[in-house]
C-alpha positions in Angstrom: 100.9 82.7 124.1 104.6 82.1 124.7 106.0 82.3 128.3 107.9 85.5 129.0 111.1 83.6 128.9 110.3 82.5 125.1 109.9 86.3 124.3 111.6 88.6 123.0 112.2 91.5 125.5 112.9 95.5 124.3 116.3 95.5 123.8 116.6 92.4 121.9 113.5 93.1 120.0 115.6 95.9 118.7 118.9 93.8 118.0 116.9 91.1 116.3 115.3 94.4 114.0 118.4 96.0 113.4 121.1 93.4 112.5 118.8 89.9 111.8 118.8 89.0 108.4 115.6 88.7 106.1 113.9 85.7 105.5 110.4 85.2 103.6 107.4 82.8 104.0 103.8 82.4 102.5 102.7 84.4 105.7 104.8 87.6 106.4 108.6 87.2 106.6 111.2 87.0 109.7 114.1 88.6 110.6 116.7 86.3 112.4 119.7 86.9 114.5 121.8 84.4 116.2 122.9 85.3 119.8 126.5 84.9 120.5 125.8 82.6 123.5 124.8 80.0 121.7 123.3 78.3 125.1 120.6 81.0 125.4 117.1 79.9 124.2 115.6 81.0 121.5 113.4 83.8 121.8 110.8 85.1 119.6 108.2 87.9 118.9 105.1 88.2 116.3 104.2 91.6 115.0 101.1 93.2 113.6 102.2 97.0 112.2 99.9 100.0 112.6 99.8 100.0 108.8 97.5 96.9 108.2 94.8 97.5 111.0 94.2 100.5 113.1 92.6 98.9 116.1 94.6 97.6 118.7 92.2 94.4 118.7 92.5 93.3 115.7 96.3 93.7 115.8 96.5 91.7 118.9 94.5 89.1 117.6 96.8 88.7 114.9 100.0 88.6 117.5 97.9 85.9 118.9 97.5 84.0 116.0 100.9 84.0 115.2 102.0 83.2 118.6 99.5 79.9 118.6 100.6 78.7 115.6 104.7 79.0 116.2 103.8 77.6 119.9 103.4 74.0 118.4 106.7 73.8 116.5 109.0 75.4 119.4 110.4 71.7 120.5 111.4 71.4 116.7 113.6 74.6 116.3 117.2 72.6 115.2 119.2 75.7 116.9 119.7 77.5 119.8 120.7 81.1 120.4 118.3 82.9 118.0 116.5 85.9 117.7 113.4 85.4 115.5 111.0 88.3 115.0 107.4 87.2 112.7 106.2 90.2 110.9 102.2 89.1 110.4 99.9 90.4 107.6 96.9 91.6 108.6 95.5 88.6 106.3 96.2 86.3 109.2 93.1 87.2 110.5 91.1 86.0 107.5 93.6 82.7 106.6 92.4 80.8 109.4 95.2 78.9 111.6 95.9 75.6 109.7 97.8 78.1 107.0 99.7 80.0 110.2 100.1 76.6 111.4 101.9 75.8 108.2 103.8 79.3 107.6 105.5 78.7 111.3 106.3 75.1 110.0 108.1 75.8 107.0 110.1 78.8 108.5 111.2 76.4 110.9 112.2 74.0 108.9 114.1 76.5 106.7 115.7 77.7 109.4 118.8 74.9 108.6 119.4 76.9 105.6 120.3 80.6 107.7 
């Protein structure tokens, strides 16, 4: 799990949703937003929706997941100053985390190209 300063709080959970662009993976996709203080840290939330499991377990399981597998790559993120918001399927449950592990990876690394 991410300290609370690496997480997104309310209110910028809801800039991040509104105005972050769109970005797609293997696992889910992201919406990012860069901050216009470049010098804040970047800050980041996983999701599981209502829609893909009705019990609050197995969606915070999968918040979990997601938030062990983007923990690893956090010293490689090239920029500072974003918003980044992981919207999980409720397959990340059955995936296992190597392919997590891999999904954070290559959003990182594409994170160059936004």
């Amino acid at each position: 799990m991410l300290s609370k300063s690496q997480r997104l709080s309310k209110e910028n959970f809801d800039k991040v949703f509104n105005f972050g662009t769109n970005l797609h993976s293997g696992v889910g996709y992201f919406k990012i937003f860069h901050w216009k203080d470049a010098d804040e840290a970047t800050k980041i939330a996983c999701v599981a929706a209502r829609k893909n499991s009705k019990k609050a377990v197995d969606r915070n399981r999968i918040r979990r997941c997601g938030y062990g597998a983007i923990e690893k790559f956090l010293d490689k993120i090239p920029q500072k100053g974003l918003g980044i918001i992981w919207f999980l399927p409720q397959e990340s449950l059955t995936m296992g985390p190597e392919k997590l592990r891999k999904a954070a990876e290559d959003m990182i690394i594409s994170l160059d190209q936004v």
